[in-house]
N, C-alpha and C positions, 0 to 999 in steps of 0.2 A: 808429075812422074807417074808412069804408069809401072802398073806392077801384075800379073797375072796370079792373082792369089787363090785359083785353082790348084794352082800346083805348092805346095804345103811337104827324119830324127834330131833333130840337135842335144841338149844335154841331157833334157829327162824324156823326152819323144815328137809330137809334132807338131808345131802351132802356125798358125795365121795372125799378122803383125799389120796394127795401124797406130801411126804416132802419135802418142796425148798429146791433149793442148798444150800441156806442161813443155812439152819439149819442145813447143814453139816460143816460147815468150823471150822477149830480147830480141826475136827477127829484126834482122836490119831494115830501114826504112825502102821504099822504091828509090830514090834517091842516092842511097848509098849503096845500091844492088848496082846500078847502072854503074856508077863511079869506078864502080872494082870488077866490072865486068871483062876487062883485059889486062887484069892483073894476075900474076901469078906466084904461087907459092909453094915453097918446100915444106911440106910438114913432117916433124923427125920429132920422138921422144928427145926428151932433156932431162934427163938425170944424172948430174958428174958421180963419176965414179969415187965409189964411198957411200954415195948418197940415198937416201932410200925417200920415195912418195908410197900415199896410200889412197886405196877406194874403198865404198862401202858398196857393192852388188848386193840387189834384191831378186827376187821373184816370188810371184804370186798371182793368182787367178783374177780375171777380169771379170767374172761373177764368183762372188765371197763364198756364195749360198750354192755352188757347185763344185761336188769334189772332183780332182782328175784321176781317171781310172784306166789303168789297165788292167784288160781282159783279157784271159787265155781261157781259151774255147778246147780244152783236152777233150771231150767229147767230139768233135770233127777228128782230130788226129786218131784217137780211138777207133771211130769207126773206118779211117782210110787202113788204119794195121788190121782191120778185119776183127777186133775183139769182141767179146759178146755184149750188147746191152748191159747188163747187170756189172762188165767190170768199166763202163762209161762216166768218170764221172763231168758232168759237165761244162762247166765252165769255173774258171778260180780268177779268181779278180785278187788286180794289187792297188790300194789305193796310194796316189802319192803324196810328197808334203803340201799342204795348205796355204806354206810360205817359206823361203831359207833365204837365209841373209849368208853371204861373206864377208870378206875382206883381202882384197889383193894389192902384195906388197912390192913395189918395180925398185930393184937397188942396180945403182949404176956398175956397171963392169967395163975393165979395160975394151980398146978397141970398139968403141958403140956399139955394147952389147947389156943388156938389160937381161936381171935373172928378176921371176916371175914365182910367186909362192904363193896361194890364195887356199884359205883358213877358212872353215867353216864356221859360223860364230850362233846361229841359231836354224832352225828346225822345228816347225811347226808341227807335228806327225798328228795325224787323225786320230781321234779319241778308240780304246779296246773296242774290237769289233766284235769276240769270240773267235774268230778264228784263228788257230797257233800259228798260221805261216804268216799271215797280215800282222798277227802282235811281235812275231820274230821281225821281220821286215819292219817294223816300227822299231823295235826297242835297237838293231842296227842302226837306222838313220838315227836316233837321237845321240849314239854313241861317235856318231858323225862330229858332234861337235865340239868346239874346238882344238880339233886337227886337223892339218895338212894335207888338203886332198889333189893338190897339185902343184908339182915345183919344176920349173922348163924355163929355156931360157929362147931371147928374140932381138932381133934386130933394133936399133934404133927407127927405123921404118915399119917397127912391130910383124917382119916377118918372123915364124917360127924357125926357130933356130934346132932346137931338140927336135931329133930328125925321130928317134925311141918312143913317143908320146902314142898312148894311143889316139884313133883317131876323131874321138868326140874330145879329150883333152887339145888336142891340137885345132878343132872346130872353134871352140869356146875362146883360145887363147888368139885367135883371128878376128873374131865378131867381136873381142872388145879391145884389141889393139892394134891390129893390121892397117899401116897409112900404106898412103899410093907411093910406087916407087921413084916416080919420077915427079919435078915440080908441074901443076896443075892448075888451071883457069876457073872458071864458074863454068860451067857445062861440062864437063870432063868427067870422065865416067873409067871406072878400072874391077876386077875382079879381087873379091877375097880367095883366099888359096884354103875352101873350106870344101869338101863333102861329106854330105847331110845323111845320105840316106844309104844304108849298108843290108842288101838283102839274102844275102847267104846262097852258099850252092844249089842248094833245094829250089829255088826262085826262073820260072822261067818267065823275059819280061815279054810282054803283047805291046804296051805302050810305055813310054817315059818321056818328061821334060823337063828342063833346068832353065830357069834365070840366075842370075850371079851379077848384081852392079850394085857398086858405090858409088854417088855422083856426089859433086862439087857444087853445089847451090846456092851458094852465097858466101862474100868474106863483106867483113863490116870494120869497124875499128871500133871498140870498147875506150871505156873513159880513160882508162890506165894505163892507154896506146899501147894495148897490144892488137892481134889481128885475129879475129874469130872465124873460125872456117866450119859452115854448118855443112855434113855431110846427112846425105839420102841413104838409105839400105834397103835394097829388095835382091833377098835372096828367096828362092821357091825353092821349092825338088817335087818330083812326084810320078811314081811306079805304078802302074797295073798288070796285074798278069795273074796267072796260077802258081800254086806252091806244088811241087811233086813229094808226096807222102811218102815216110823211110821205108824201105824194106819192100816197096810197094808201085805198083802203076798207074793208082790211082791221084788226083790232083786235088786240090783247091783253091778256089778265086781269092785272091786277094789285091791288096791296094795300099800305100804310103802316099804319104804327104807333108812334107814339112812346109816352112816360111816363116821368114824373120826378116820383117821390115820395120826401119827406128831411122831415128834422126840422132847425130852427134855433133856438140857443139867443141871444135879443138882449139883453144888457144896456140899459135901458132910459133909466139915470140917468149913463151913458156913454153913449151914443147909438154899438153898435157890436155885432158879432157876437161871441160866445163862441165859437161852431162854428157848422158849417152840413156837415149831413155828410148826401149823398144815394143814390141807386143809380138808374142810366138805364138804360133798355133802350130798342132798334132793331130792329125789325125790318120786311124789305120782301120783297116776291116777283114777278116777273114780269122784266120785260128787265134789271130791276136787283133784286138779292138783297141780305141783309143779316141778320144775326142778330149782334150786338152789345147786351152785358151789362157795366156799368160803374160803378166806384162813383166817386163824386167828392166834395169834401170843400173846405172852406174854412175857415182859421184863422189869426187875427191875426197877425202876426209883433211880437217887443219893441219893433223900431228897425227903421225906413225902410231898405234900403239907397241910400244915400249916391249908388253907379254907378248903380241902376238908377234915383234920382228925379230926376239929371241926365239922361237920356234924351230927345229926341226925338219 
């Protein structure tokens, strides 16, 4: 699979994705790749209505010993408003979390329809820095948890159904559960229905480019006869151009980049994920900076917990 991972927002900003070893292990033999190579399959959520599944989503940095930072450059903007030197101040940086766990809950609704609620359950926040907006911005994300940070409902094909969602909520809730709408072979390839990257009226673009494919790369048969459907993800985005300063004619360069490429293992005859194990990259340059590297992962949990599927 090729993937053009020059081109690089999704939930917290931009990353670049390549898939652990982990999220290879179980590959079906060559043997059983041929076998099923013109077979096909309908993959659909299965949760009867009533019913509720659960996952445990991660994320966290692919080097430990590196925080991810955004940087706002107020000193560019400053000097595009024309303000004096002395009222410039530089640049302010937001560190983000270290690591955060959820937990998202899929309860069966009439009509194959699945409602979607995922809880925030930890929040690793970067230790005091000194500075009161970075320890504000901290002591918010740890108040982050757990609660409810997003409830929307989706297709049994895990299209988004909550048309009201903003549009990273609506991103996220595609990238871990959007199947393809029609039945599919091993090669087959389809679109998630996600946009990454959102650059504001100010934004004139010079250049852009997008990938967008899910492929179909193998079904195997697992001991317990069901049918495992490992799917590919390379999604990119990635903008250059100038920003036009408010009030003002003057400009600045700047550049985004998202991707997220992962592999997901679907049980087909359960209608549910095995794993979904990916790697994001972020990065940005001009008034706002960014270089974030992240791996993120999704995997079933036994049993619902009981507090968090009472929630709100």
């Amino acid at each position: 699979m090729s993937c053009p991972l020059t081109n690089v927002g999704a939930c917290l900003a931009l990353f670049a994705l390549a898939v652990p070893a982990e999220a290879r292990e179980g590959a079906p033999r060559e043997s059983q790749k041929q076998a099923a190579k013109d077979q096909t399959v309908l993959l659909r959520w299965k949760v009867p209505e009533g019913k509720a599944i659960a996952f445990k989503s991660f994320m966290g940095p692919v080097d430990p010993k590196k925080d991810g930072v955004l940087k706002f450059n107020i000193g560019k903007l400053a000097e595009g408003l024309g303000l004096p030197a002395e009222a410039r101040e530089k640049t302010f940086a937001l560190r983000l979390p270290k690591s955060a766990s959820m937990v998202s809950i899929l309860r069966g609704l009439p009509n194959r329809r699945l409602s979607v609620k995922m809880i925030v359950t930890q929040v690793a926040v970067p230790p005091p820095s000194g500075s009161k907006m970075e320890d504000l911005m901290a002591d918010m994300m740890r108040r982050m948890q757990g609660t409810v940070q997003l409830r929307g409902e989706i297709t049994d094909a895990g299209e988004v159904s909550s048309f009201y969602l903003q549009s990273r909520q609506k991103n996220l809730l595609a990238m871990l559960f959007q199947l393809p709408k029609e039945r599919v072979k091993v090669g087959d390839s389809w679109q998630l229905d996600v946009n990454l990257l959102e650059m504001g009226h100010g934004f004139i673009c010079e250049k852009a480019s997008r990938t967008n494919r899910a492929t179909l790369v193998s079904l195997s048969d697992t001991e317990d006869g069901d049918t495992l459907a490992a799917i590919d993800y390379c999604i990119a985005e990635s903008v250059e151009g100038k920003f036009m300063m408010p009030m003002s004619d003057k400009t600045q360069p700047c550049s985004m980049a998202t991707s997220f490429v992962g592999r997901g293992e679907f049980l087909a005859k359960r209608g549910t994920w095995k794993r979904l194990a990916a790697r994001m990259r972020t990065k940005a340059t001009g008034m706002m900076s960014s270089d974030a590297d992240q791996h993120m992962g999704l995997e079933p949990l036994a049993k619902v917990p009981a507090k968090l599927l009472k929630l709100e």
